[in-house]
C-alpha positions, -999 to 999 in steps of 0.1 A, spaced: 434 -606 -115 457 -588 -138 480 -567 -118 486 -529 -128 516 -525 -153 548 -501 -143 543 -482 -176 506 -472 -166 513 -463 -126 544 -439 -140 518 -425 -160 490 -419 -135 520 -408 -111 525 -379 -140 494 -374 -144 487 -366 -113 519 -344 -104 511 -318 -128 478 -318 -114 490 -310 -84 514 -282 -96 483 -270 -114 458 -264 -84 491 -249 -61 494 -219 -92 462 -214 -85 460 -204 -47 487 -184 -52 476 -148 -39 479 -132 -74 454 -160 -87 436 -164 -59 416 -134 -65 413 -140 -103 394 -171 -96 368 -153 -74 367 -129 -106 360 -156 -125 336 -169 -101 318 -132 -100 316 -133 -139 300 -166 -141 271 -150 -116 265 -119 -136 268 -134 -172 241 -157 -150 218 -129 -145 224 -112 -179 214 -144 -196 181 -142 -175 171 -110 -185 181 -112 -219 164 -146 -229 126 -137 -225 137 -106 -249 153 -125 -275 127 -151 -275 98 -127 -280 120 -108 -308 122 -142 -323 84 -148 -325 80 -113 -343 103 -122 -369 74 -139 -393 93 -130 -426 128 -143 -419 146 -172 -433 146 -202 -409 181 -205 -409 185 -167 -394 155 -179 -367 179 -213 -360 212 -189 -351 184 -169 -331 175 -200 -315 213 -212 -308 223 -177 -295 191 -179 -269 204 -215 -257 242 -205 -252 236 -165 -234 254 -180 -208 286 -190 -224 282 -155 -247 282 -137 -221 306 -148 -197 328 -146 -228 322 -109 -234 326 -101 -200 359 -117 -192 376 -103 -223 363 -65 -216 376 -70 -182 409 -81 -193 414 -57 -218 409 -31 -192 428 -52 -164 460 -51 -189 455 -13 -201 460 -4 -162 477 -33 -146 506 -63 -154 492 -88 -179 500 -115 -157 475 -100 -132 447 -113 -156 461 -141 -169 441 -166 -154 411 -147 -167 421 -143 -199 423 -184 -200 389 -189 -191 377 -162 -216 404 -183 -242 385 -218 -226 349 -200 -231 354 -187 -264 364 -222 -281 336 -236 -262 313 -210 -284 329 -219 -317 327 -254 -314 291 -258 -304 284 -230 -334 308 -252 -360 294 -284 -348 259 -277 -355 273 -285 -396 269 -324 -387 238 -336 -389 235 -366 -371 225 -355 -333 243 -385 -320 277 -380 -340 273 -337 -333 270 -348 -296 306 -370 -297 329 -348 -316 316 -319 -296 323 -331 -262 357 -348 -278 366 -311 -291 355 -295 -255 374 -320 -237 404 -317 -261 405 -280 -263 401 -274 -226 430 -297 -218 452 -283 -245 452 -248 -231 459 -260 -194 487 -277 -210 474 -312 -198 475 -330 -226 511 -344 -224 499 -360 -194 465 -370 -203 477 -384 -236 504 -408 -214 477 -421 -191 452 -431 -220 478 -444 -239 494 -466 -211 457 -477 -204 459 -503 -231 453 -543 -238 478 -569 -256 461 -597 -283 488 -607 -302 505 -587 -319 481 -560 -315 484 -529 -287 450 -517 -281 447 -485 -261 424 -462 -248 439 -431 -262 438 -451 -298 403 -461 -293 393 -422 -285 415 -407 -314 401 -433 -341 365 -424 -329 373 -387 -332 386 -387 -362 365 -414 -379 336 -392 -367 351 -365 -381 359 -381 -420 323 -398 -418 308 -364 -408 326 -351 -438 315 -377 -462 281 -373 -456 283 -333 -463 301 -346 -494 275 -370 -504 247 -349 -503 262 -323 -520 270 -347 -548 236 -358 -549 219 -327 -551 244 -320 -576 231 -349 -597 197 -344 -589 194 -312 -607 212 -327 -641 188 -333 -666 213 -353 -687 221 -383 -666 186 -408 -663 167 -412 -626 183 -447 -621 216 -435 -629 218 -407 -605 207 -426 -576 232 -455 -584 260 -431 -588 249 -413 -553 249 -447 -538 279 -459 -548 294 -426 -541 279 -428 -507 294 -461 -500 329 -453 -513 330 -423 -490 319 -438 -462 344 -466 -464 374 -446 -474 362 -423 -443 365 -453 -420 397 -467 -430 417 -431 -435 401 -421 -401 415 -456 -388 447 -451 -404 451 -413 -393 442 -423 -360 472 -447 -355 450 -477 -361 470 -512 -369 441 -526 -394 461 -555 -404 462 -572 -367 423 -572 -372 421 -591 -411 412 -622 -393 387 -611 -373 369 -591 -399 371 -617 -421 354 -645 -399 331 -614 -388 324 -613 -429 316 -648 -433 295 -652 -403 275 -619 -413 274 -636 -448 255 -666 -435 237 -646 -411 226 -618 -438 218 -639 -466 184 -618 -473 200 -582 -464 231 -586 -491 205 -606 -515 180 -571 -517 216 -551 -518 223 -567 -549 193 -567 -564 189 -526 -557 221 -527 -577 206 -546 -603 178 -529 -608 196 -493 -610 221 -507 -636 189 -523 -661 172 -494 -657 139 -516 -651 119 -491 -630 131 -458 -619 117 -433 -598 84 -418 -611 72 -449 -631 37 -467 -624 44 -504 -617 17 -530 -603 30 -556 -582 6 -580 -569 -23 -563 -557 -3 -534 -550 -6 -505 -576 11 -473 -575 41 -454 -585 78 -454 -572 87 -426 -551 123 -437 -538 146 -464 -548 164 -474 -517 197 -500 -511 172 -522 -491 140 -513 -505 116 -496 -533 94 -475 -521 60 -473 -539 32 -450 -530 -7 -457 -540 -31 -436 -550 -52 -437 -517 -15 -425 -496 -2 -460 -483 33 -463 -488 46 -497 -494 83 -510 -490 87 -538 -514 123 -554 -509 143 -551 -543 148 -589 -541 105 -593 -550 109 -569 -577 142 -590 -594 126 -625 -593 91 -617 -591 67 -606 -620 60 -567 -623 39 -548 -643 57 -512 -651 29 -490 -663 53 -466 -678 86 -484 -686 94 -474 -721 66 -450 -725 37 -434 -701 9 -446 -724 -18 -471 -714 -42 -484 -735 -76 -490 -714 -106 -512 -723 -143 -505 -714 -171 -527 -722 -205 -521 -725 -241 -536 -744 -263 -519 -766 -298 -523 -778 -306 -552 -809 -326 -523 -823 -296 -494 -825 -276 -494 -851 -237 -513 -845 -218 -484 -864 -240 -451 -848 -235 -469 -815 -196 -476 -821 -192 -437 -833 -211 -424 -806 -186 -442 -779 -156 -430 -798 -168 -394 -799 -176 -398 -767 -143 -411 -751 -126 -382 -770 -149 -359 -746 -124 -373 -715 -97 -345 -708 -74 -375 -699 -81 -393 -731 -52 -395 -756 -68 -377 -790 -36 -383 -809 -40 -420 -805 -76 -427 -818 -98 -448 -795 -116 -478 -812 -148 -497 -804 -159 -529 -819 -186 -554 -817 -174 -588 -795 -203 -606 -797 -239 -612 -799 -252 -615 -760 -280 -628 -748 -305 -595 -741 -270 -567 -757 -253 -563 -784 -214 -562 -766 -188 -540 -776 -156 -527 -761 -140 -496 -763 -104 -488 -761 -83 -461 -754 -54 -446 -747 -41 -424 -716 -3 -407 -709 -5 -406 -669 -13 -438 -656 1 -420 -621 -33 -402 -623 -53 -435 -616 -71 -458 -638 -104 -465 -623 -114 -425 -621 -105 -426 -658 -122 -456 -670 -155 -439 -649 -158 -406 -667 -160 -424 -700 -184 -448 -688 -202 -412 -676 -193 -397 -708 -209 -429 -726 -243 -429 -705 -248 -389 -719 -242 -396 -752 -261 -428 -753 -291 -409 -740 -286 -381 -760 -287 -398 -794 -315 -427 -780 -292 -452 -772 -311 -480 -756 -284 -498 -727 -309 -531 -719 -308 -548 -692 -321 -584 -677 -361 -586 -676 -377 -614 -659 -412 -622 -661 -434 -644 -635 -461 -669 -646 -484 -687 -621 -482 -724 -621 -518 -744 -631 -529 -710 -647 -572 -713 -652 -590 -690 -672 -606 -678 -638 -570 -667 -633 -560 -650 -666 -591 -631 -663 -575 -615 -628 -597 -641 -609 -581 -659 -574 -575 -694 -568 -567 -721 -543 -532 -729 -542 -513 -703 -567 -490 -688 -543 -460 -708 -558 -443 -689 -584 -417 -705 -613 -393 -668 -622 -378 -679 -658 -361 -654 -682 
């Protein structure tokens, strides 16, 4: 087992010394008595908060017209009473302990209203960072920080953490590095993210630049930001990066093995953002999966159908596979509809009738005329198809396709438009003339069904 180092017992030894000095100031008579003022003002902010809470939470629920931001600080205010009012307390009875008394007969009050107030403002200025987990971290870091700073501990504190260390090489690792890169880092990727999303709603709302370039330039962004975050918060925080370069690097190569499929879909998002192949909005039919793009992520495109799944297609199926896009260099779509008609009805009433009729469809293109012509000479029809055009394939294509199959059935009957159908007709097998006269016989229950 390792045995203790000289430099880290001379810092514990500190450590604990101005401890000590700490905790004799205060049983000293003239602090003594603070502390049980303390201790009183704790117990009636206690009760205050008790009484209050039920009021503000019912004046909350009244509010039904305000902004949810003013109903969050409501919210906040309710969950920290406590604090608040502890903190109002203790500086009203200092100001009135030093307009009739010595200052230094409140001092010790006056530092846990100085302790309480920070407390407030950093759980008020933390609540900027998102990410519950990160909020959590630097908030306790800053509590921890601030509390120590004004009891003048953190000398003291700083030499323990930092003789609590570990040798590889060339590189020192200690615990007070460890804590002040996570602080900071915390900090600078807390601040990136603000950063990025300010940039992107920035972009989002420029008409000039294209779909697929915002989101690659708000990605990008993203990932510069994060990484410089990293490394300055690294840097700041007294980090030697270049004892780790051959670590990371064999850390890089075995993740590059490892992640073969993770980096492969990376580059393919990066691919498709910079060809501008599909881009948020268009229609695009991959496999049996048909729908439009709603997000275009670094891992993944999203694509939502028209009955509400939502698919995740990785962006390396969309670089090497085949995909239909719907609406890549324009939202038209030209549909076809086939039907018959009667022998007896005449080829170019029946073809006008179906044009008019498609033209009928609100989602019909009329600018683009639709056509119908004869394909052939069926067996019981005349067959024809008619095609079409439509500018928003993200409205579906089946619904489409079935009003002007609806619009063709009115018409047809309309104008006497025949739409046949196969007829099949039964004959009895050794037919007599008994028979054909409606007459029974012996053994003509089997049946021959032709055409």
């Amino acid at each position: 087992m390792e045995q203790v180092s000289p430099e880290m017992i001379d810092a514990a030894q500190g450590l604990w010394s101005r401890m000590a000095l700490f905790f004799q100031t205060m049983l000293v008579p003239t602090r003594l008595y603070q502390l049980v003022a303390v201790a009183g003002l704790i117990g009636i902010a206690w009760a205050v908060a008790r009484l209050v809470s039920p009021l503000l939470t019912g004046w909350l629920r009244s509010r039904e017209n305000w902004p949810k931001w003013r109903l969050r600080v409501g919210l906040l205010i309710d969950r920290k009473l406590l604090l608040l009012a502890f903190t109002v307390l203790a500086w009203a009875v200092v100001l009135v302990m030093r307009e009739v008394t010595w200052p230094s007969r409140s001092q010790l009050i006056a530092l846990a209203a100085t302790i309480a107030t920070a407390w407030t403002g950093i759980f008020f200025l933390a609540r900027i960072i998102s990410n519950r987990f990160l909020r959590r971290l630097i908030s306790w870091a800053a509590w921890i920080w601030v509390t120590l700073y004004l009891l003048e501990l953190t000398g003291p504190v700083g030499e323990f953490l930092d003789s609590v260390a570990i040798t590889i090489g060339e590189l020192r690792l200690s615990l007070l590095t460890v804590l002040k890169a996570m602080m900071v880092t915390g900090l600078m990727i807390a601040g990136a993210r603000m950063l990025s999303r300010l940039i992107a709603g920035r972009l989002s709302k420029n008409d000039d630049i294209s779909p697929t370039m915002r989101v690659l330039t708000a990605k990008l962004l993203q990932v510069l930001l994060f990484s410089l975050a990293i490394i300055v918060g690294l840097k700041a925080a007294g980090f030697d990066l270049t004892g780790l370069a051959v670590f990371s690097g064999a850390v890089g190569v075995g993740l590059g093995f490892g992640l073969q499929k993770v980096v492969s879909n990376l580059v393919s998002g990066v691919i498709i953002l910079l060809d501008k192949s599909i881009k948020p909005g268009d229609v695009i039919s991959l496999g049996d999966t048909f729908g439009w793009i709603e997000e275009l992520g670094a891992r993944y495109v999203s694509v939502v159908t028209r009955d509400g799944k939502e698919y995740l297609i990785p962006n390396e199926d969309l670089v090497t596979g085949q995909v239909v896009n719907w609406s890549h260099s324009h939202n038209f779509v030209r549909l076809d509809v086939q039907f018959g008609a009667s022998y007896a009805d005449n080829p170019h009433k029946v073809s006008e009738i179906a044009i008019n009729a498609a033209l009928g469809v609100n989602r019909v293109a009329s600018h683009r005329r639709p056509v119908c012509w004869v394909t052939g000479f069926g067996d019981s029809s005349v067959d024809y198809v008619l095609r079409f055009w439509i500018g928003d394939a993200t409205g579906g294509l089946t619904n489409v396709r079935g009003q002007v199959f609806l619009a063709l059935w009115d018409a047809f009957h309309e104008h006497g438009i025949s739409i046949p159908f196969p007829q099949r007709e039964v004959r009895l097998l050794n037919e007599t003339p008994a028979a054909r006269r409606g007459g029974k016989q012996p053994g003509s229950n089997d049946f021959n069904g032709t055409d």
